[in-house]
C-alpha positions as CSV (number, residue, x, y, z in Angstrom):
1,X,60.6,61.8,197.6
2,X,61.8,58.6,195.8
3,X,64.5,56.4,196.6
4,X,65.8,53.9,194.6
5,X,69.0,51.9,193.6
6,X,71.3,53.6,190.8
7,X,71.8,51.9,188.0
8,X,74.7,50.6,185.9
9,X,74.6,53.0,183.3
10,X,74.3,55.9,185.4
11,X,77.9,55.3,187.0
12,X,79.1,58.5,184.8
13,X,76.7,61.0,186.1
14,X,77.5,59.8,189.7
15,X,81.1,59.7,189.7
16,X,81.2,63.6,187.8
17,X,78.9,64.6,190.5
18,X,81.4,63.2,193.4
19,X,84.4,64.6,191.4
20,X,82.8,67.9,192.0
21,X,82.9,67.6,195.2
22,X,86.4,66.0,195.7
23,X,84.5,62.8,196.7
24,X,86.3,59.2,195.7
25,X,84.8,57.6,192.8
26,X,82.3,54.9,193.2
27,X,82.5,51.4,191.7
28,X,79.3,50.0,191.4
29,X,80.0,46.4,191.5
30,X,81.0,46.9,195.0
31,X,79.2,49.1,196.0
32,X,75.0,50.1,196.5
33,X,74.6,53.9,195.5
34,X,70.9,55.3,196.3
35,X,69.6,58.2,194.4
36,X,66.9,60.4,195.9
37,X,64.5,62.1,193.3
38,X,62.2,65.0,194.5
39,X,59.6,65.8,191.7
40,X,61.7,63.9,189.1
41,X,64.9,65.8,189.6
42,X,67.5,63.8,191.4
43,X,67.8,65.8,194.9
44,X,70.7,63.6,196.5
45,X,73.0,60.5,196.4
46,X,75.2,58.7,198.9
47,X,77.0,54.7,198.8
48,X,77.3,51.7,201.0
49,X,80.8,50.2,200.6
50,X,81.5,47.0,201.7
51,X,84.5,46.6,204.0
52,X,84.3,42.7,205.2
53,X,81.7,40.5,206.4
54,X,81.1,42.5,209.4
55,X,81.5,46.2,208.2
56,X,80.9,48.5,206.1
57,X,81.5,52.2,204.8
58,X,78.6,54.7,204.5
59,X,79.8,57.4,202.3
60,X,79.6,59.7,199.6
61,X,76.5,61.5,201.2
62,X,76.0,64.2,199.0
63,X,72.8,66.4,198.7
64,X,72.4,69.2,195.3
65,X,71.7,72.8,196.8
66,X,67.7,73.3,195.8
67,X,67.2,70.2,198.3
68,X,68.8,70.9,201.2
69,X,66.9,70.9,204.4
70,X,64.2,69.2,203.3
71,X,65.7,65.6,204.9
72,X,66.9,64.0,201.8
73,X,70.7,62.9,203.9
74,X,68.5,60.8,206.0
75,X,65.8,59.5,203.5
76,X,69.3,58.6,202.4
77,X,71.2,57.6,204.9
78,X,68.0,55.2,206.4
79,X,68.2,53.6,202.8
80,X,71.6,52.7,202.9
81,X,71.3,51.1,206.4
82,X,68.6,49.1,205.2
83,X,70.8,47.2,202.8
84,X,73.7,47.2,205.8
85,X,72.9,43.6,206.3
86,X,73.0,43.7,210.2
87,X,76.9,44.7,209.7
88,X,78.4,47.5,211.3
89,X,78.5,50.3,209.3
90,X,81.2,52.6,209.7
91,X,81.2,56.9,208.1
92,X,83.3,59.6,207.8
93,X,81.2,62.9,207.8
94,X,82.1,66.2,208.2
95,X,82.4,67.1,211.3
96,X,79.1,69.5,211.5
97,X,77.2,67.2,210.5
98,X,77.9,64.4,213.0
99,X,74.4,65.3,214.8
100,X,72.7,64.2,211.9
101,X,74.5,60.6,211.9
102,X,74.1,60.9,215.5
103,X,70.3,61.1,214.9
104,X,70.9,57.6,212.8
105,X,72.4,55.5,215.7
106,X,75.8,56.7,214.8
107,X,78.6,56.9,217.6
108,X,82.0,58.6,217.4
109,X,84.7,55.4,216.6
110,X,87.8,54.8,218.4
111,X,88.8,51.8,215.8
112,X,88.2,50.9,212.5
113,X,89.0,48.4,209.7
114,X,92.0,49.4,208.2
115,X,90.0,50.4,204.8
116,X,88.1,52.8,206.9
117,X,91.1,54.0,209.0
118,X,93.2,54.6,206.0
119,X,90.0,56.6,203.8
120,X,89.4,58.6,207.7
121,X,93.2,59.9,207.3
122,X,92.8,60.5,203.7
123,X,90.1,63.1,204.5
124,X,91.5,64.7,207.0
125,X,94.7,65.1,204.8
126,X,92.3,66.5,201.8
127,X,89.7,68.6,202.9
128,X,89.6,71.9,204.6
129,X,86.9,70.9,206.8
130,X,87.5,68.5,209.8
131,X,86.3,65.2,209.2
132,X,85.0,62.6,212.3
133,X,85.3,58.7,212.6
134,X,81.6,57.2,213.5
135,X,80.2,53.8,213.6
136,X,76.9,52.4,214.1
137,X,77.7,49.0,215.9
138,X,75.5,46.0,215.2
139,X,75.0,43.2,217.9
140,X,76.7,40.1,217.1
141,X,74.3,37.8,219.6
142,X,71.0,39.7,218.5
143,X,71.7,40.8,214.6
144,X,70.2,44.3,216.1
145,X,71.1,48.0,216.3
146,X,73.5,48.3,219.9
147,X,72.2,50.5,222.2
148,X,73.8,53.4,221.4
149,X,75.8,55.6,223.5
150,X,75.8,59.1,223.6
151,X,77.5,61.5,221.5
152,X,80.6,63.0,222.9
153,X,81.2,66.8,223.7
């Protein structure tokens, strides 16, 4: 699998791909979009929004069909905390597939920027499946990962 950074001219293909899916649109000025490719054939994309100096979005996690289970979402999702910048990075996933975030240091949020609260009500008002509110919280004093609690039930 191969990971890399989209490109400028590729904005296009990425935002017909999310339209597909009912996913916002990406703007990537603002935004780092990485692109998994499994033999040459994209398998996957997802984004890293910037909210602020301390937070950020992880979205727009997308995988194609012939590529699922085969651990693209978190090739992905690593990638994207890699360029997180010791921020806290904030996602709204569906909500079966919290165990995977879950899996990435990601804790169910009880607050939000209000970019992030206002995008977590917009899902929940447009898709049919429920949607959850998770952060993974960086340490202010240390620039590392929080110890991170557990899940809840």
């Amino acid at each position: 699998m191969k990971l890399r950074i989209a490109r400028a001219d590729e904005a296009e293909w990425i935002n017909a791909r999310y339209a597909e899916v009912r996913f916002l649109p990406s703007d990537l000025s603002r935004e780092v979009v990485v692109i998994a490719e499994i033999d040459g054939q994209p398998a996957g994309l997802g984004r890293l929004v910037d909210v602020d100096d301390r937070s950020c979005e992880l979205g727009g996690m997308l995988v194609f069909d012939p590529f699922r289970g085969r651990g693209v979402a978190r090739a992905i999702i690593d990638e994207l905390l890699r360029h997180a910048r010791d921020r806290d990075v904030y996602c709204i996933p569906f909500a079966d597939l919290e165990p995977l975030y879950a899996a990435a240091g990601f804790t169910p949020a009880t607050d939000a920027p209000d970019s992030v609260r206002e995008k977590f009500e917009w899902c929940q008002r447009t898709y049919d499946r429920p949607v959850v509110l998770g952060v993974r919280r960086q340490s202010r004093r240390s620039g590392t990962k929080a110890a991170a609690l557990p899940p809840h039930s």
